[in-house]
MARDOVEX-973732 format. One record per residue (C-alpha): residue in three letters; x, y, z. Coordinates in nm, 3 decimals. Each point is the difference from the previous one (the first is absolute). Layout:
N
PT   tivo      east     north        up
PT    ALA         X         Y         Z
...
end
This chain:
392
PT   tivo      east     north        up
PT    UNK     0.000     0.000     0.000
PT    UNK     0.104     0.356    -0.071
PT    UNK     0.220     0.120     0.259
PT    UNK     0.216     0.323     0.107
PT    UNK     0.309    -0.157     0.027
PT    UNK     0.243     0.290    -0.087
PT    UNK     0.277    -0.120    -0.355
PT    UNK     0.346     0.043     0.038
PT    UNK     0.181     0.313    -0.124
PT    UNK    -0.313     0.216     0.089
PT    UNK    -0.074     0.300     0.209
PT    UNK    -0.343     0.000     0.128
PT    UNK    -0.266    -0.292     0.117
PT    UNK    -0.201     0.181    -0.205
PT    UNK     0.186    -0.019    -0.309
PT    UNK     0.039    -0.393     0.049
PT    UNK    -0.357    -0.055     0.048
PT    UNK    -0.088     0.143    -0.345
PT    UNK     0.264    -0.201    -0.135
PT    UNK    -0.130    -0.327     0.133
PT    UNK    -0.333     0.090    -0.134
PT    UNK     0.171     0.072    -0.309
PT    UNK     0.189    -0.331    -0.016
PT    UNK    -0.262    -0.237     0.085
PT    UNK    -0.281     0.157    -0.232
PT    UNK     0.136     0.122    -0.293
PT    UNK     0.396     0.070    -0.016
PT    UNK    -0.062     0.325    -0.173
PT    UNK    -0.085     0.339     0.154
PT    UNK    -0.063     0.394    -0.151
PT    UNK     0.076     0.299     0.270
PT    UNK    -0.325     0.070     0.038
PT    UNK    -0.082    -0.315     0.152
PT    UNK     0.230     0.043     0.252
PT    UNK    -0.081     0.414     0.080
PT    UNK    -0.348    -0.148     0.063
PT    UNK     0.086    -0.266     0.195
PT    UNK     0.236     0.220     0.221
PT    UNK    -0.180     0.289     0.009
PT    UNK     0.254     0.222    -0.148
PT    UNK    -0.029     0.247    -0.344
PT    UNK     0.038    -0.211    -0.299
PT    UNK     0.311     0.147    -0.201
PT    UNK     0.185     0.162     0.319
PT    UNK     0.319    -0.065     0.119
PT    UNK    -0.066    -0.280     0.290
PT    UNK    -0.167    -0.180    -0.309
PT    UNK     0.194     0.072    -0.303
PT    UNK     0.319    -0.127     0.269
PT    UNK    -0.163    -0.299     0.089
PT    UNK     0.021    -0.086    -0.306
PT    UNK     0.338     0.093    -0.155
PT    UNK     0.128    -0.170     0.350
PT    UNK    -0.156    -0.357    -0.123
PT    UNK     0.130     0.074    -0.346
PT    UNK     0.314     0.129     0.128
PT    UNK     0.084    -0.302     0.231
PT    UNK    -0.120    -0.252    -0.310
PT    UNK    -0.343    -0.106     0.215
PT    UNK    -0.202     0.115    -0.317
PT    UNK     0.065     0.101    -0.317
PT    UNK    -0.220     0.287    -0.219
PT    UNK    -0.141    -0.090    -0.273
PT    UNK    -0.105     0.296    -0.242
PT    UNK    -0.367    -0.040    -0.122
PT    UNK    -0.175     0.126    -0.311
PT    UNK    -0.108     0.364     0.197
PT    UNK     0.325     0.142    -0.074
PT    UNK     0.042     0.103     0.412
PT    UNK    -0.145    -0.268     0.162
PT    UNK     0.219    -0.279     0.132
PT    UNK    -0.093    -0.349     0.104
PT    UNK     0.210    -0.179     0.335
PT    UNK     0.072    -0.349    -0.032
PT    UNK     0.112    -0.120     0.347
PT    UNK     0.287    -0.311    -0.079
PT    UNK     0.251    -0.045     0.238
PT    UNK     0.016    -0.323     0.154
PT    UNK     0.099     0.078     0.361
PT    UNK    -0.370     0.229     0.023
PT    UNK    -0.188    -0.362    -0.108
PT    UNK     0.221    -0.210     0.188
PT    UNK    -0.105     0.181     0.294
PT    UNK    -0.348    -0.051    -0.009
PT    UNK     0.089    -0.367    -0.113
PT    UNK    -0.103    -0.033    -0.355
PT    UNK     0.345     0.048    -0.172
PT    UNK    -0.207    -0.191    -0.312
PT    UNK    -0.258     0.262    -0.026
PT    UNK    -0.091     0.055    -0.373
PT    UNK     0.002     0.353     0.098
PT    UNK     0.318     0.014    -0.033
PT    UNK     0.048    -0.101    -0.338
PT    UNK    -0.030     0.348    -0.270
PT    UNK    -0.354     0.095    -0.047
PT    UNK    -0.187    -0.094    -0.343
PT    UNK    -0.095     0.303    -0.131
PT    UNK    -0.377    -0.124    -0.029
PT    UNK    -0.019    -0.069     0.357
PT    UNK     0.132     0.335     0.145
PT    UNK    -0.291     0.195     0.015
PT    UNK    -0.187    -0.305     0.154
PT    UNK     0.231    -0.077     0.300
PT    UNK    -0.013     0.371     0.063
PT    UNK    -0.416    -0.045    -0.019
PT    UNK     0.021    -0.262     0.307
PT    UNK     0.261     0.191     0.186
PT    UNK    -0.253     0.336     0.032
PT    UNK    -0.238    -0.262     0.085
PT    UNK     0.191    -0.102     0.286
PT    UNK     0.090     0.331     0.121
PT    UNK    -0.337     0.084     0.019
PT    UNK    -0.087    -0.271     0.287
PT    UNK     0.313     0.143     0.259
PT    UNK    -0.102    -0.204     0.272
PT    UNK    -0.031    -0.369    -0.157
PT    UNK     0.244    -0.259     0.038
PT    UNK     0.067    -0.124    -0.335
PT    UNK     0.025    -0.417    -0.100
PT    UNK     0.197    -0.006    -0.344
PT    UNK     0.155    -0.358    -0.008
PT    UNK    -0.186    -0.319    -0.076
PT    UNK     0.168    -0.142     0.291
PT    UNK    -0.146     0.272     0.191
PT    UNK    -0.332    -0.039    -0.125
PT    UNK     0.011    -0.395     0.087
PT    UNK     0.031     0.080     0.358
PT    UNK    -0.178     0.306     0.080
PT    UNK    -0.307    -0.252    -0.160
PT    UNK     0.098    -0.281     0.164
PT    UNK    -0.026     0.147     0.311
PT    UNK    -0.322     0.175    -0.025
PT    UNK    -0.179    -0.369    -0.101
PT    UNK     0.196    -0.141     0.294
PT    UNK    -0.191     0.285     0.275
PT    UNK    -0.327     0.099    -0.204
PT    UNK    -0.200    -0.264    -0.185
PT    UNK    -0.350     0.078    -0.076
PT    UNK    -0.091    -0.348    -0.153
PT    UNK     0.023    -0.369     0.105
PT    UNK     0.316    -0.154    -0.062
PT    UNK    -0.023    -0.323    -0.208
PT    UNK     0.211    -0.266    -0.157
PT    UNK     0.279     0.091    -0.181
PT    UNK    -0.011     0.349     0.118
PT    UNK     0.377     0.071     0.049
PT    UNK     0.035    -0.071    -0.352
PT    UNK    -0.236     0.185    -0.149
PT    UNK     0.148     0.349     0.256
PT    UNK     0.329    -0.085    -0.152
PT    UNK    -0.111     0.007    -0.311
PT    UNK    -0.189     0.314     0.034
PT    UNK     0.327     0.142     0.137
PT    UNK     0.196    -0.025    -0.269
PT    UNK    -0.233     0.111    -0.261
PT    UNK     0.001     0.346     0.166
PT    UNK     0.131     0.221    -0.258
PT    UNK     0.338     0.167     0.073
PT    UNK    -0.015     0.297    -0.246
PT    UNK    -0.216     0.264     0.228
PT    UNK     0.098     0.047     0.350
PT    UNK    -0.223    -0.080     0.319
PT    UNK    -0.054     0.259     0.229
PT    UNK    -0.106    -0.056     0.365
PT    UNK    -0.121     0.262     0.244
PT    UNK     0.086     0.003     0.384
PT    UNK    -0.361    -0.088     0.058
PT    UNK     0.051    -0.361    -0.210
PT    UNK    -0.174     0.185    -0.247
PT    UNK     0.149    -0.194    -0.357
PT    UNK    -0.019     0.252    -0.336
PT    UNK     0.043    -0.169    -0.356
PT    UNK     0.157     0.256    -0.232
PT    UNK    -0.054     0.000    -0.360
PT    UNK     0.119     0.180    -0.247
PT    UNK    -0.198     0.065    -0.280
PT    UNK     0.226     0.005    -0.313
PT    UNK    -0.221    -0.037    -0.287
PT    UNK    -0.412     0.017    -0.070
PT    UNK    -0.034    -0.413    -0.020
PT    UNK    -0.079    -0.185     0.298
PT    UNK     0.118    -0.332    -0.009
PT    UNK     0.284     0.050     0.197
PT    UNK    -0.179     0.119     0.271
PT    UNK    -0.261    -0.263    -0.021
PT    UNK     0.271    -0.203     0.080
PT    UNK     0.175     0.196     0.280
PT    UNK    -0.316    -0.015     0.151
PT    UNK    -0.049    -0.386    -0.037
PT    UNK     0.383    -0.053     0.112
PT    UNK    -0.070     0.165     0.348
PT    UNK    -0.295    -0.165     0.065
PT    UNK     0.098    -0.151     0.248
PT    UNK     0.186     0.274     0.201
PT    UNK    -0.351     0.186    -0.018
PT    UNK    -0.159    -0.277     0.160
PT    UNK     0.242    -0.044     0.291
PT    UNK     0.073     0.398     0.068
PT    UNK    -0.203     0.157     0.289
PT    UNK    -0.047     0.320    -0.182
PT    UNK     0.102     0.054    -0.368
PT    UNK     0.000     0.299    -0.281
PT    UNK     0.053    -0.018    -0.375
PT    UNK     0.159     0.298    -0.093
PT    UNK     0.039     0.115    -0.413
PT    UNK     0.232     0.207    -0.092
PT    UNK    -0.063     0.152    -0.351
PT    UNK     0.220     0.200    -0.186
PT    UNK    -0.177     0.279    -0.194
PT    UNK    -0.186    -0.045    -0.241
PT    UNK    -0.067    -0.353     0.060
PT    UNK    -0.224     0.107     0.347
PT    UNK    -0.290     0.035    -0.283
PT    UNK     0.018    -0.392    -0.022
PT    UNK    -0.118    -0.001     0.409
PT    UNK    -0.346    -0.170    -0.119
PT    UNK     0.140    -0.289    -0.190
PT    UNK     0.236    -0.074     0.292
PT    UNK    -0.308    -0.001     0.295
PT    UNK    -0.191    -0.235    -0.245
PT    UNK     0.287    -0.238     0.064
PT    UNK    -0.013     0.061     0.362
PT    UNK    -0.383    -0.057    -0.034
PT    UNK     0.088    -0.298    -0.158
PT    UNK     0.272    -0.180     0.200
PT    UNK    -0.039     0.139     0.398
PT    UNK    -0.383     0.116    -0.010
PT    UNK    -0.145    -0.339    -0.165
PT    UNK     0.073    -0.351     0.131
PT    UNK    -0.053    -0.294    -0.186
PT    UNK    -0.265    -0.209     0.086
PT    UNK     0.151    -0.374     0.087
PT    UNK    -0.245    -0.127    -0.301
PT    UNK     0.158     0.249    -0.200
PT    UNK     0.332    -0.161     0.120
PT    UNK    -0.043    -0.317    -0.075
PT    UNK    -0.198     0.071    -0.353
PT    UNK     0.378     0.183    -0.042
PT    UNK     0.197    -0.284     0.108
PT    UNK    -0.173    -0.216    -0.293
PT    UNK     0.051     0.199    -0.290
PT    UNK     0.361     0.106     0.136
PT    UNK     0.076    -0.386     0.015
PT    UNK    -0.144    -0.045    -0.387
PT    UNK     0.124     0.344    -0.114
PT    UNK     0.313    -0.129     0.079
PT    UNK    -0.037    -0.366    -0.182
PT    UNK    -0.108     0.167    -0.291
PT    UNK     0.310     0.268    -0.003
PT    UNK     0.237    -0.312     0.000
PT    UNK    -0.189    -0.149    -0.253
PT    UNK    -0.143    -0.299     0.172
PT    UNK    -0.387    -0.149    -0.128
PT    UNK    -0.257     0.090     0.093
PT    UNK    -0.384    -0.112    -0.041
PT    UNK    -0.172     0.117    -0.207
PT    UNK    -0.251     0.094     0.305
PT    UNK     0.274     0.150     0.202
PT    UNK     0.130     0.233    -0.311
PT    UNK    -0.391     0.146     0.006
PT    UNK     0.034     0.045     0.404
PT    UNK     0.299     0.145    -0.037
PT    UNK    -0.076     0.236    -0.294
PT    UNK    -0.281     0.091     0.246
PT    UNK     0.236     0.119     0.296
PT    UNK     0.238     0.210    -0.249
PT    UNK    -0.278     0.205    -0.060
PT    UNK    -0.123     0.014     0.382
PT    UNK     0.364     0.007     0.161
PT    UNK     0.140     0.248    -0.300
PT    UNK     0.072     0.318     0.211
PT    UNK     0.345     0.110     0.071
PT    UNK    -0.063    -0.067     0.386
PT    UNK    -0.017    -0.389    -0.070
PT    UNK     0.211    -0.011    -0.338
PT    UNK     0.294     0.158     0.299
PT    UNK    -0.113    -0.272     0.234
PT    UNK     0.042    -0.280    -0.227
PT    UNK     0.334     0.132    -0.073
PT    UNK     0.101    -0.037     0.324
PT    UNK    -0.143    -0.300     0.071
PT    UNK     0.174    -0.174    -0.267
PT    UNK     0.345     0.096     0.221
PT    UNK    -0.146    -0.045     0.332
PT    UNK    -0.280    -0.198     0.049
PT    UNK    -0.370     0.019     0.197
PT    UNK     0.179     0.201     0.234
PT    UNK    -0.103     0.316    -0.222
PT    UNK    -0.320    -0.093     0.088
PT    UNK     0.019     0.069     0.392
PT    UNK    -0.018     0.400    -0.002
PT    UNK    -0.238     0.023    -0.279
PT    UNK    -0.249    -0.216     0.237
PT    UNK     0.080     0.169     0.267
PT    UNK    -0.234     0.257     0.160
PT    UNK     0.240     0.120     0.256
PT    UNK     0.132     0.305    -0.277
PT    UNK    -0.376     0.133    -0.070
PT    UNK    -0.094    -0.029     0.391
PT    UNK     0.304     0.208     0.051
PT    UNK    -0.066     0.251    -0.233
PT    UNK    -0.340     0.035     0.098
PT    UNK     0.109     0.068     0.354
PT    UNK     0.263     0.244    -0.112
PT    UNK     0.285    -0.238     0.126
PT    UNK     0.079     0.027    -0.378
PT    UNK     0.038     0.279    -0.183
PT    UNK     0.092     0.129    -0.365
PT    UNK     0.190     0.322    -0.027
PT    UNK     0.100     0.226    -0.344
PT    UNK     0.319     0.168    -0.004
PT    UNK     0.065     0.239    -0.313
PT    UNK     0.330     0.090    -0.035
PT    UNK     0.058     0.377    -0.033
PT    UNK     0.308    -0.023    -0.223
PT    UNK     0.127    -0.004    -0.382
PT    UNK     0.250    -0.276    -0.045
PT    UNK     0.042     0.012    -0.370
PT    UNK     0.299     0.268    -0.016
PT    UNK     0.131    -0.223     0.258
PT    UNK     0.060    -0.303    -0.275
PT    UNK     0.422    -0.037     0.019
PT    UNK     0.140     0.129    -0.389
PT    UNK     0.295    -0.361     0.040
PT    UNK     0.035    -0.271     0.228
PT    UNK     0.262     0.033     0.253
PT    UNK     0.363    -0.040    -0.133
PT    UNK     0.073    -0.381    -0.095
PT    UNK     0.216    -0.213     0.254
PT    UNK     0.356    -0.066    -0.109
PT    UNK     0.030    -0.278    -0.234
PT    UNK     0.058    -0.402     0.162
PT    UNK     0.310    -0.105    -0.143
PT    UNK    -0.040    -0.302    -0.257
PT    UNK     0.037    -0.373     0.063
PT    UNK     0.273    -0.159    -0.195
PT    UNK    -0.021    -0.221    -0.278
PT    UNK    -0.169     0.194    -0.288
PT    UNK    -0.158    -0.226    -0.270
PT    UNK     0.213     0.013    -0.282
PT    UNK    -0.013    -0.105    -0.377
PT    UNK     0.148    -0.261    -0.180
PT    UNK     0.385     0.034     0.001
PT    UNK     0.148     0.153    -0.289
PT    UNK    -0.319     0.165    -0.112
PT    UNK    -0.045     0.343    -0.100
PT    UNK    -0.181     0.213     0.135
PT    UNK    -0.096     0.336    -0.129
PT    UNK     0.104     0.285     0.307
PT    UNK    -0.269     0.141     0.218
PT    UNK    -0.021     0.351     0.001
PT    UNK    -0.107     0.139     0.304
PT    UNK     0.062     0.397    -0.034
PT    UNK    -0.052     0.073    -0.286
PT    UNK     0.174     0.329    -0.132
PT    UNK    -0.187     0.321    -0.046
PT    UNK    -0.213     0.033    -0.253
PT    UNK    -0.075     0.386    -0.188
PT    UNK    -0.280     0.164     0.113
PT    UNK    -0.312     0.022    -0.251
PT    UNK    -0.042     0.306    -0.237
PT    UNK    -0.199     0.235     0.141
PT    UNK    -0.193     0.299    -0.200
PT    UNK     0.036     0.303     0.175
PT    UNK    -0.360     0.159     0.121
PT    UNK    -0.102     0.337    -0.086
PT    UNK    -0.083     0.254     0.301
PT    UNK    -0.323    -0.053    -0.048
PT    UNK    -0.031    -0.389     0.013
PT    UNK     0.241     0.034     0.273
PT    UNK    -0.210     0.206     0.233
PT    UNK    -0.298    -0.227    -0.153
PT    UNK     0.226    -0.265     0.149
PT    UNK     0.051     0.170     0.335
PT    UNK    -0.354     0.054     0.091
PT    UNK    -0.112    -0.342    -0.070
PT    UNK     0.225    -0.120     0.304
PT    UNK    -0.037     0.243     0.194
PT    UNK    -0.369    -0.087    -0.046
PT    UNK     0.039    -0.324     0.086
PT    UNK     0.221     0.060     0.306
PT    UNK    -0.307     0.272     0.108
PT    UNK    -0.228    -0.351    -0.044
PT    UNK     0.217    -0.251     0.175
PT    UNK     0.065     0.226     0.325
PT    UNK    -0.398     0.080    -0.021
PT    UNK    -0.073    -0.389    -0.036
PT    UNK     0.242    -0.062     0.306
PT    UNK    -0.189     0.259     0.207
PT    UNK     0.272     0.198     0.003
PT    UNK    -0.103     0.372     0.088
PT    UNK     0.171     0.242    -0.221
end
């Protein structure tokens, strides 16, 4: 869980407690996340040093971004990770350029909840879970149960953190990254099962702008998987045509009778909410059938034990998209014994530099075509800073 443990090399707690928030959510970081987080004017001196001290004493390096001022903080060095114990984090590895803006999405989501602990590691997950269905179990234990919890545990997705408030309160965040829902259909099916065991729970959205106008499609999937439990009928009707779905996918025979029952159920068991359940079922079993059936999740949302929250994030990300990838490693040296050609043959040599070559013939423009010329970028630099919210 997210701790304060102050890093080596640094000045403040409060320095090293951004950093582990950093490190454990995201690995990248702009100054204003930080300003807000400490409280202190984004673009002043005790920020802009912060900074040019992690640069400056190789903790992070700056990565320039397509806004021609901004600058994007990639936090590397081994000895921070190592001492919060994950010297493997992927974080560490250079940002994809795609993903930037994204990791920098979940991090504002995190420093909007201060006072949560955060769970980021599977392994974490596994335990925090297994010991809330060790203390709090609101159904009868049968055969076979330990199995099925263990199972559960490990299909817990490990890509969004899990946040839990001093109160035992647990909070699911999700961020939204584009208008489709299957994903989150199954997020929500994956923590089933921490829903069910967790005194008090909230399932909190984070949307990016402007995907907070796709709110309604994302409550129908709420509707969907936490406000409507399966009916054990309806479970075992399921359990059939998963079985024969699943024969006729590997190409087994069928009867003819079967093939008409089954044709039947496609049309009846269709929607994406069971098409993402049979998926699952075909990796883990019936046990995708246990929080589906049970009503513990509706009860608790009826009695406000569970809650779903909205979060819109206030921020533009897309000037925040890095122009390169971090500067490549230094190349491995190669293992001996090249594969070679027959002895004695010729081989034609392998240019790899090839000389200069003369630059193309250009026809010199007039002053009118070149202040034609002029205005058309400039008009398109006007469009691109307009399009990246830049104010001019």
């Amino acid at each position: 869980m997210s701790g304060s443990t102050p890093s080596p090399g640094l000045a403040s707690e409060r320095q090293a407690r951004f950093l582990v928030l950093v490190m454990r959510h995201a690995g990248v970081c702009v100054p204003r996340q930080y300003a807000s987080f400490a409280s202190i004017a984004n673009g002043g001196k005790k920020c802009n040093g912060f900074f040019a001290k992690l640069v400056r004493r190789r903790f992070a390096s700056a990565i320039p971004c397509i806004h021609n001022r901004a600058r994007l903080y990639h936090v590397h060095a081994r000895g921070l990770y190592c001492a919060l114990g994950e010297g493997a984090s992927r974080y560490r590895r250079p940002v994809p350029a795609g993903r930037a803006a994204e990791r920098l999405m979940l991090l504002d989501a995190v420093l909007s909840a201060p006072d949560l602990g955060w769970l980021t590691t599977a392994a974490e997950k596994r335990a925090y879970l297994a010991r809330l269905s060790a203390s709090t179990s609101t159904e009868p234990a049968s055969d076979g149960s330990a199995d099925r919890s263990s199972e559960a545990v490990r299909d817990l997705p490990s890509t969004f953190p899990i946040g839990v408030e001093s109160g035992g309160r647990v909070v699911l965040l999700y961020l939204v990254t584009d208008p489709w829902t299957e994903h989150f259909r199954t997020f929500l099916q994956g923590h089933a099962a921490l829903l069910r065991a967790a005194p008090a729970w909230t399932v909190r959205l984070a949307f990016p702008r402007p995907l907070d106008h796709f709110y309604g499609a994302y409550q129908t999937v709420i509707h969907e998987e936490l406000e409507s439990p399966l009916h054990p009928i309806t479970i075992g009707e399921l359990k059939w045509y998963f079985d024969h779905r699943r024969q006729a996918d590997e190409g087994q025979p069928l009867h003819p009778q079967t093939q008409g029952f089954l044709s039947v159920g496609a049309k009846v068991f269709g929607i994406p909410r069971f098409t993402e359940m049979y998926r699952r079922w075909r990796r883990h079993g019936n046990v995708v059938f246990e929080g589906v059936s049970s009503p513990a999740i509706a009860e608790a949302l009826e009695a406000s034990r569970g809650a779903v929250e909205c979060l819109v994030l206030p921020h533009v990300y897309r000037h925040l998209s890095p122009l390169v990838t971090e500067p490549p490693r230094r190349p491995e040296p190669m293992a001996r014994g090249l594969r070679r050609g027959e002895e004695g043959q010729k081989r034609r040599a392998q240019v790899l530099n090839p000389g200069p070559q003369p630059p193309p013939a250009e026809t010199p423009l007039t002053v009118s075509e070149q202040l034609d010329r002029d205005w058309h970028r400039l008009n398109e630099w006007y469009k691109a800073q307009k399009a990246l919210g830049v104010t001019l």
